[in-house]
C-alpha positions in Angstrom: 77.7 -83.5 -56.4 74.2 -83.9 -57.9 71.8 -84.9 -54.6 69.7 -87.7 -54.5 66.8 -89.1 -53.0 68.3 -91.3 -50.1 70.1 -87.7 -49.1 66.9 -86.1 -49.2 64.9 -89.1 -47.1 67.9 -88.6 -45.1 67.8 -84.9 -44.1 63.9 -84.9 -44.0 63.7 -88.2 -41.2 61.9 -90.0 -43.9 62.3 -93.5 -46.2 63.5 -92.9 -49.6 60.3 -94.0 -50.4 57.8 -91.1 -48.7 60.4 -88.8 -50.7 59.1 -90.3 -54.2 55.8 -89.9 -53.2 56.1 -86.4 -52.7 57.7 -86.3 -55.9 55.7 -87.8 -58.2 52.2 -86.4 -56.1 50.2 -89.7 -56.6 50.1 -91.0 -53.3 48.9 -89.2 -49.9 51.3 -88.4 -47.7 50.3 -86.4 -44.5 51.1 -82.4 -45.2 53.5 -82.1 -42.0 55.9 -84.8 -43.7 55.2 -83.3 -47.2 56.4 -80.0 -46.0 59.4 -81.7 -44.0 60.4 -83.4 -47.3 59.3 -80.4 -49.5 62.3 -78.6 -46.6 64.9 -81.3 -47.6 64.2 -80.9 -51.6 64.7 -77.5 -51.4 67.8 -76.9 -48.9 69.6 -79.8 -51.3 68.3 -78.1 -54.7 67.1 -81.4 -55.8 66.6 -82.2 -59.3 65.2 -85.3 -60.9 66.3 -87.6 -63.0 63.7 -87.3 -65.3 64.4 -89.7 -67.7 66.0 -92.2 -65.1 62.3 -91.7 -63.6 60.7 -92.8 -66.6 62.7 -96.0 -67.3 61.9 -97.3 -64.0 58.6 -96.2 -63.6 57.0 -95.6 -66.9 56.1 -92.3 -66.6 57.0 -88.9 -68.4 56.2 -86.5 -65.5 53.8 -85.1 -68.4 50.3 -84.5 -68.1 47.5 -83.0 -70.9 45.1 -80.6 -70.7 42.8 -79.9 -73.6 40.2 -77.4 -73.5 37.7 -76.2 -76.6 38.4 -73.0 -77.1 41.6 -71.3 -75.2 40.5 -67.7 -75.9 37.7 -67.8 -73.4 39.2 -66.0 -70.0 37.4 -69.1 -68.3 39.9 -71.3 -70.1 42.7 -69.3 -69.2 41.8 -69.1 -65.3 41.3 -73.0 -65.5 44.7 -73.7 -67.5 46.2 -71.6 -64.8 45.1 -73.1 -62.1 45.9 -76.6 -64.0 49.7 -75.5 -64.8 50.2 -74.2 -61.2 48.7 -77.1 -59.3 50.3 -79.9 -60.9 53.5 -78.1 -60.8 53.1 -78.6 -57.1 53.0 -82.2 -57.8 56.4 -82.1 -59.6 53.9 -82.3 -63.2 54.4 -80.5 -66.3 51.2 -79.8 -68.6 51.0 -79.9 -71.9 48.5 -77.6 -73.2 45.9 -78.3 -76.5 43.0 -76.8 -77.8 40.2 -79.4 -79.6 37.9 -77.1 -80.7 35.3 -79.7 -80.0 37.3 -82.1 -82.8 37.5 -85.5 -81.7 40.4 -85.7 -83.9 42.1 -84.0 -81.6 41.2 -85.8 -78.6 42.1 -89.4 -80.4 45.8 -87.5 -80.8 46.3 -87.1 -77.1 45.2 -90.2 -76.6 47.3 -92.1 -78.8 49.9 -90.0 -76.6 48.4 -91.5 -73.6 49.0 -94.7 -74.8 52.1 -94.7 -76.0 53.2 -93.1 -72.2 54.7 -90.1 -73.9 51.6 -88.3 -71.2 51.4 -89.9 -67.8 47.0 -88.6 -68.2 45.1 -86.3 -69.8 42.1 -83.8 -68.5 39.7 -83.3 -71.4 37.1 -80.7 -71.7 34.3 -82.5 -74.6 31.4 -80.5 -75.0 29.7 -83.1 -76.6 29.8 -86.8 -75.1 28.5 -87.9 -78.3 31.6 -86.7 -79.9 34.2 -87.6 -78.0 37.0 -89.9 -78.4 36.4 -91.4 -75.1 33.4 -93.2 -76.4 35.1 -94.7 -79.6 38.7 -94.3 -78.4 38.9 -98.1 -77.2 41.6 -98.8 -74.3 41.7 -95.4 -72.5 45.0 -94.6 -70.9 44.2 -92.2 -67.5 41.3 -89.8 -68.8 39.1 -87.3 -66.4 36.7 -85.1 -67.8 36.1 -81.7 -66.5 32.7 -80.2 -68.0 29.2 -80.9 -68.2 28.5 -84.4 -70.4 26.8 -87.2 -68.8 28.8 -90.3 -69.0 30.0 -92.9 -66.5 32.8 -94.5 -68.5 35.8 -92.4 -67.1 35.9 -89.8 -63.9 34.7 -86.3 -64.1 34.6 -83.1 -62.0 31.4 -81.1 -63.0 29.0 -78.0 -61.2 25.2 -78.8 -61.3 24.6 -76.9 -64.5 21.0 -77.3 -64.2 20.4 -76.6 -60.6 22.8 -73.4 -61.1 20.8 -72.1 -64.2 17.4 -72.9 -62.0 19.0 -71.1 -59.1 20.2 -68.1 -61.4 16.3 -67.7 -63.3 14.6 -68.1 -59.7 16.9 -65.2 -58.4 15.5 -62.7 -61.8 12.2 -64.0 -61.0 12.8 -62.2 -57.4 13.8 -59.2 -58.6 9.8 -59.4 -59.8 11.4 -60.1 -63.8 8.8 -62.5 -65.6 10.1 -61.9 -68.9 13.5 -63.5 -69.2 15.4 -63.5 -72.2 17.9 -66.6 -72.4 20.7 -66.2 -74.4 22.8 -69.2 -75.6 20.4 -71.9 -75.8 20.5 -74.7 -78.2 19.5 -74.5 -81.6 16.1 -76.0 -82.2 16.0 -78.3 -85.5 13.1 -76.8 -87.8 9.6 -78.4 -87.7 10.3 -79.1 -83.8 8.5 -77.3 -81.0 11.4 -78.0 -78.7 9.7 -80.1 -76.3 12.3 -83.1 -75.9 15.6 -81.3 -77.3 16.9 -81.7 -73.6 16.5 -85.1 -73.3 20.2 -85.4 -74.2 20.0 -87.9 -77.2 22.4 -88.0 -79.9 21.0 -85.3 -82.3 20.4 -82.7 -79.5 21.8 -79.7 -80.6 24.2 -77.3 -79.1 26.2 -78.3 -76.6 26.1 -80.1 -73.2 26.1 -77.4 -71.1 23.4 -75.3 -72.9 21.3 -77.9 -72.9 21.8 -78.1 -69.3 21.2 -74.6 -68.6 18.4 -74.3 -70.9 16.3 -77.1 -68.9 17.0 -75.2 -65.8 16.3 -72.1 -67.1 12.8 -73.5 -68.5 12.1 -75.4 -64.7 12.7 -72.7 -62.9 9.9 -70.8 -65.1 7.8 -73.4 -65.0 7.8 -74.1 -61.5 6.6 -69.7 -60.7 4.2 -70.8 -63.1 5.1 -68.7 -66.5 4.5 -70.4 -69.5 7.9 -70.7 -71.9 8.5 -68.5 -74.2 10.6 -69.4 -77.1 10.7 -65.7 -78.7 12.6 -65.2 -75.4 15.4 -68.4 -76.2 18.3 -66.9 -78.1 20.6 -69.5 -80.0 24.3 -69.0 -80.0 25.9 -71.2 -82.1 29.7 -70.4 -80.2 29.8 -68.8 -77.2 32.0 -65.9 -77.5 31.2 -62.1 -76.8 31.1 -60.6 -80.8 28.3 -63.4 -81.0 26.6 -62.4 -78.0 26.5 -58.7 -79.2 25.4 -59.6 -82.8 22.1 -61.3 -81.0 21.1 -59.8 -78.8 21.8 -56.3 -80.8 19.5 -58.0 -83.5 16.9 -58.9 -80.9 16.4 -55.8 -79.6 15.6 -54.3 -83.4 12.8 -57.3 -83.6 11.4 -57.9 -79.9 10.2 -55.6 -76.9 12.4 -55.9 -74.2 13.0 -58.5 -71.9 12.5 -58.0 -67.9 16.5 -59.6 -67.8 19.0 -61.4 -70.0 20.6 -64.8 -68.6 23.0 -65.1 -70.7 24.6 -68.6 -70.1 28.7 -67.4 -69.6 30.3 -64.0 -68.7 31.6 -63.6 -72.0 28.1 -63.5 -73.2 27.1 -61.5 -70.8 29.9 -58.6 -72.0 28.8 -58.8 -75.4 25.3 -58.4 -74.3 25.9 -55.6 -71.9 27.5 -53.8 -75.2 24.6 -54.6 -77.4 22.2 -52.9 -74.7 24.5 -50.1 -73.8 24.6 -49.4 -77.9 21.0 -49.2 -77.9 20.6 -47.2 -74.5 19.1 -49.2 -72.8 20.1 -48.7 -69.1 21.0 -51.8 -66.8 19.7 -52.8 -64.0 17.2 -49.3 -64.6 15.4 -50.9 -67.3 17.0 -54.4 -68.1 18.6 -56.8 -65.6 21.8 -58.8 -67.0 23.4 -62.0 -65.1 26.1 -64.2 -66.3 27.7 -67.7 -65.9 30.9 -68.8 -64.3 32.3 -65.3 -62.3 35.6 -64.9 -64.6 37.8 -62.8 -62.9 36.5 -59.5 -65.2 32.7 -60.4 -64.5 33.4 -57.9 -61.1 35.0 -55.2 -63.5 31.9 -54.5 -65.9 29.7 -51.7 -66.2 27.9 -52.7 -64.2 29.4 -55.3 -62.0 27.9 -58.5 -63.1 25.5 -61.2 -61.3 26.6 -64.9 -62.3 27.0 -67.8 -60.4 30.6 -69.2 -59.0 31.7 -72.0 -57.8 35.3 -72.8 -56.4 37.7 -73.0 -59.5 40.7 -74.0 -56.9 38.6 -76.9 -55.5 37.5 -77.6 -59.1 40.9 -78.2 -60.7 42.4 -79.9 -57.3 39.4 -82.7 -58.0 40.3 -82.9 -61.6 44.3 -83.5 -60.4 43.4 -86.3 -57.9 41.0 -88.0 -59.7 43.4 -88.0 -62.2 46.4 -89.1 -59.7 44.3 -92.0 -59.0 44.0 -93.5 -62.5 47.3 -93.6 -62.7 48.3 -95.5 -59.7 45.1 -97.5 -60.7 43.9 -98.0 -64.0 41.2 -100.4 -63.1 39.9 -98.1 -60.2 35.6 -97.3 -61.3 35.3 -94.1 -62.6 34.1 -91.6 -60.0 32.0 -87.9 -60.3 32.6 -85.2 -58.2 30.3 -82.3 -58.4 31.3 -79.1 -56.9 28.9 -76.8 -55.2 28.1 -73.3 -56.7 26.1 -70.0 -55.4 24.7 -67.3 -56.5 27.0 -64.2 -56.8 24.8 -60.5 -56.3 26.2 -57.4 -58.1 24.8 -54.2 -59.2 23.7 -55.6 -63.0 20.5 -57.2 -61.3 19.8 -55.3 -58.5 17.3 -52.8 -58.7 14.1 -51.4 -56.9 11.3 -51.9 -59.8 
């Protein structure tokens, strides 16, 4: 016979109650009773009732992920850590890519409306383009990512401090001449001064906006004038691209002190660019990423970057999100997680 919840409240010394917390993950119960009921689930092989759950409750036991672009390996380590997380909440996770198309955001959140996704987790690179601003009544919505807005809650890393951080640690490896690669594009006739500001016709995306101001403070704050020649636009920030630039930079410009290239993707394709060219790293380039993606350790040479707790990260994202839907009305809340610097061979060097 099929067990239910009273037997498991039963066998765990708990109310029926505590049990369904457990279950359904949105309410905090101390660990020791979690793992007493977590005991009882197991030892009984209990299985909900789905569908009996989401009569009474109005829930699916669903939640959605969408991320821009699910061939990056950052996107894979976060959908991981997403899938395996909420599972430990009794959640399944439906999985979309947007490719930074509202379109596709306004979809899951018509699902979010109509309950057939208990919340969502979106990824917009843009806040200027996404559905959250025009969407109207938001079902449970937090954004992971970089945009600045205070409408719904959000997990984020300091993109700006982390960029300054990663530039100040070249500039101590006595670089002065730092090449940048995937900044914004700067619309002709404009010197750039301003693009950062964040309005709606910045180019390029949140976060390289972000980095590129950090990038640019650091600089300015040793007292090295910005370079623009040394800013290399990246329109989509995948390794091919990386290559193709910085491949064609080296043809046109003398070589940079380092490359910050603003993800470890771009980092690879830049490392290949150089290595095509012979150019020896860290002997007479230096080469530091963004993000510390599980194969950032694995390059030749073992890349720089900076790294911040992916675990922590997506356990915000899940509670934040836990709390919208026990309480819709709840004001939004931002929780930035700290990064740090992570040393390897690609920028160490005795010059």
């Amino acid at each position: 016979m099929r067990a239910t919840v009273k037997d498991v409240a039963k066998l765990a010394g708990v109310s029926p109650k505590t049990v369904s917390n457990v279950i359904n993950g949105v309410v905090f119960v101390r660990p020791e009773t979690r793992a007493r009921v977590e005991q009882a689930l197991s030892e009984l092989d209990y299985v909900p009732n789905m569908s009996a759950r989401g009569l009474r409750n109005g829930r699916s036991g669903m939640i959605a992920l969408a991320l821009p672009d699910l061939l990056r390996p950052y996107s894979a380590e976060i959908t991981h850590l997403v899938v395996e997380l909420a599972h430990e909440r009794g959640w399944g996770v439906q999985i979309e890519q947007t490719a930074a198309e509202p379109k596709r955001e306004f979809e899951l959140l018509s699902k979010g409306r109509a309950h057939l996704v208990d919340g969502l987790i979106l990824n917009p690179v843009n806040v200027d383009d996404s559905a959250i601003m025009t969407a109207g009544p938001l079902p449970p919505v937090v954004l992971i990512g970089d945009v600045d807005q205070d409408v719904v809650s959000q997990v984020a890393i300091d993109n700006l401090a982390a960029a300054r951080d990663l530039t100040e640690h070249l500039l101590a490896q006595g670089c002065r001449r730092i090449a940048a690669v995937g900044t914004p594009e700067v619309p002709r006739g404009s010197s750039g001064a301003g693009v950062l500001g964040g309005s709606a016709d910045a180019p390029g995306t949140a976060a390289s906006r972000l980095r590129t101001a950090g990038y640019r403070q650091a600089l300015e704050e040793a007292g090295i004038p910005n370079d623009p020649a040394l800013e290399i636009n990246l329109d989509r920030w995948r390794p091919e691209g990386a290559a193709t630039v910085v491949g064609k930079y080296l043809t046109e410009h003398e070589l940079p002190d380092a490359f910050f290239c603003f993800t470890d993707t771009l980092a690879s394709g830049a490392l290949s660019a150089l290595w095509s060219a012979g150019v020896g790293v860290p002997e007479q380039t230096l080469v530091a990423g963004f993000d510390n993606i599980l194969e950032s350790q694995f390059m030749i040479p073992p890349l720089t970057t900076v790294d911040f707790d992916r675990r922590a990260f997506v356990q915000s994202a899940l509670d934040l999100l836990a709390e919208r839907m026990a309480d819709k009305g709840a004001p939004p809340r931002r929780v930035i997680i700290p990064h740090r610097i992570v040393e390897r061979a690609s920028t160490r060097t005795t010059r």
